[in-house]
Structures are given as C-alpha cells and as structure tokens.
N, C-alpha and C positions, 0 to 999 in steps of 0.2 A: 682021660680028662680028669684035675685033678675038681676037689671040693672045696669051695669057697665057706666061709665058716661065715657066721653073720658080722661079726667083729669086723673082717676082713673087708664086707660087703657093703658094711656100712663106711667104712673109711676111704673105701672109693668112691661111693656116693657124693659123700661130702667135699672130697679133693673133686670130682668132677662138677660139683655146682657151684662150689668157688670159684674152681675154671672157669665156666660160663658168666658167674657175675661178673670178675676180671674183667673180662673179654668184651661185655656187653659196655661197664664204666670207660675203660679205652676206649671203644669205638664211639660213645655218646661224648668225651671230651673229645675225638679226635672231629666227632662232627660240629663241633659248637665251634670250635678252633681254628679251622681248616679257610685255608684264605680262601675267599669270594669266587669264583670264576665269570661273576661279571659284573657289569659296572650296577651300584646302586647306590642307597642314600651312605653317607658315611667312607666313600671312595670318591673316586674319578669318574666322571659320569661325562660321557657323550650326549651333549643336551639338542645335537641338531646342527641344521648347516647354517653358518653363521649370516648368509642373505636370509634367513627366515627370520630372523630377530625385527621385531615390529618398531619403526620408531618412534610411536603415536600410540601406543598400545601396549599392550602384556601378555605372554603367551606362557600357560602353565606348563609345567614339567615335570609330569610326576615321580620319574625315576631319582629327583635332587631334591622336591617337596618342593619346591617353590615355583618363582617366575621369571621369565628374560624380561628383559627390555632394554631399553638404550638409555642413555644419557651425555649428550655432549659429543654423541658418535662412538660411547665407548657401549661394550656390553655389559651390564649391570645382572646379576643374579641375586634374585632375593627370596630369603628362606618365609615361608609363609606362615610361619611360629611365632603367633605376638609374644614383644617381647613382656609385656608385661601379667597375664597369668599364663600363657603357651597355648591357647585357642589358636586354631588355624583361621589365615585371615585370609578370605574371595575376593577377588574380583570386582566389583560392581562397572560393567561395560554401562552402565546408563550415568551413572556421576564421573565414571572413570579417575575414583579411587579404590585404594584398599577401604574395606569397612570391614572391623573386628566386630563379630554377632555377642561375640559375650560382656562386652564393657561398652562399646560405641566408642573405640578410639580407631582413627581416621588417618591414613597415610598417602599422601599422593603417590605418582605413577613409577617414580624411583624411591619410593620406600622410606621419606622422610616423612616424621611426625605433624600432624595438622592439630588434632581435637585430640581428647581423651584421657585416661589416667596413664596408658601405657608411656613408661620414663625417659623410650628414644624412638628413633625409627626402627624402622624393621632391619634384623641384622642380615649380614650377606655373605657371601660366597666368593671367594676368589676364582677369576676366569680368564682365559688364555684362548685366541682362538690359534686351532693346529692342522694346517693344511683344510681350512674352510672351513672347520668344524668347530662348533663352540665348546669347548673342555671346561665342567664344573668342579670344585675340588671342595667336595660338602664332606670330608674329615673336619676341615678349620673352619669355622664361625667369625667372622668379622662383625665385631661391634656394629648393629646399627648407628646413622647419625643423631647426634641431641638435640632436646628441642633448638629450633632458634629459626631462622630467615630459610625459605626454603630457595633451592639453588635453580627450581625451574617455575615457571610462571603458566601456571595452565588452572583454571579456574573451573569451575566443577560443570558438566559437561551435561547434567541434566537432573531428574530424580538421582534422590538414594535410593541402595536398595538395603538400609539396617531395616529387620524386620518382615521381610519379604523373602524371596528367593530369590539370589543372586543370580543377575544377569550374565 
C-alpha cells in the first residue's frame, strides 16, 4: 500500500468536495427546472366535469386559484387575485358577490367590477371543455373586464359579508 503525503491528501479532498457541491448545484437547478408532472397553478389544470359548473353560483378551485361559473352558457374561470393590490378575493354565498377584504371593491358573479378602487374586473383564465371536462390554462391571464355596464343583471342576494367571515 503506497503513502499518501498530505499535499496529495488534501488535493483530493478538495477535488472531492467540489465534486459533491457540483453535484448537489445540478441536482438543485435540475429540481427547480424540471417540468411539473401534474397539473397546477401556472399549467393546464383539470378543474372538473364540466356538468358540475353551477349556473347560479361559483365553485372554487383551488388547483387554478380561482372560480368556475357560467356566463351566457359559456364556462367562465376567474382568477381570485384582485386586480387591484393582489388580495385574494371570496366568495360571499349570502350577497353572491366577490367581496375583496382588503379595499372593499365588489365584483359580481362573473367577475365584473361593481364598487371599489380596483381599476377592472377580476382577470380570467382561458377554458376549453375536453371530453366533459373543464381544462383551465392559468399560464395566460386575460385581462379582467373595465369598469362600465355590467352584462348580467343579478342584484345582490342578501347581507354582505366584508368584514365577517365569508360565507
């Protein structure tokens, strides 16, 4: 067996703990990197069998961050990001609108602007349904609608709930 000198000893050291940082920076960009193997926000998101989509109502989603619902018979997906400082916006099943907790701006059932400082409605999600199923594609963002005339007539359905716990 021959003798290692320190010289030698430590030069291997060093080549071996470079190897290992190497190895560890690869594997931690290849994990950051490495495509999705299933659907969630910022992909293709299977949100559900598209007879589940409420017409009267809104059903949350949380693999696409937002809500279904309908509009006019089409499926509507809307992201629950106000657009105006990025609070997530609930539900309210008692007024049956969106109500933002952090500024008090108000969007009815398909995500157009009613009250508030926020500058549009609530932005959306393009949706496709694919052998029954509703397909979300929350990579792209569609602009919410601007203020103006809203396109369904449904009048607020009871109490708010800004300030409470969403119903």
């Amino acid at each position: 067996m021959s003798k290692i000198n320190r010289r030698e000893l430590l030069t291997r050291a060093w080549k071996w703990g470079f190897g290992l940082v190497s190895v560890a920076g690869i594997w931690t960009t290849w994990d950051i990197f490495k495509p999705s193997k299933t659907g969630g926000f910022g992909e293709i998101v299977n949100a559900g069998p598209a007879n589940g989509v409420p017409t009267d109502n809104v059903t949350e989603v949380n693999a696409m961050r937002g809500y279904l619902t309908t509009d006019k018979g089409e499926t509507v997906a809307l992201w629950w990001k106000c657009p105006h400082l990025g609070c997530r916006v609930p539900w309210c099943d008692s007024s049956g609108e969106f109500e933002c907790p952090c500024h008090g701006s108000k969007f009815n059932r398909v995500g157009e602007w009613r009250e508030g400082p926020a500058p549009r409605g609530l932005d959306r999600f393009a949706v496709e349904i694919v052998d029954g199923a509703v397909v979300v594609d929350t990579a792209s963002v569609i602009t919410g609608p601007p203020h103006g005339p809203e396109t369904i007539d449904e009048p607020l359905r009871g109490p708010k709930c800004e300030g409470t716990e969403n119903a």
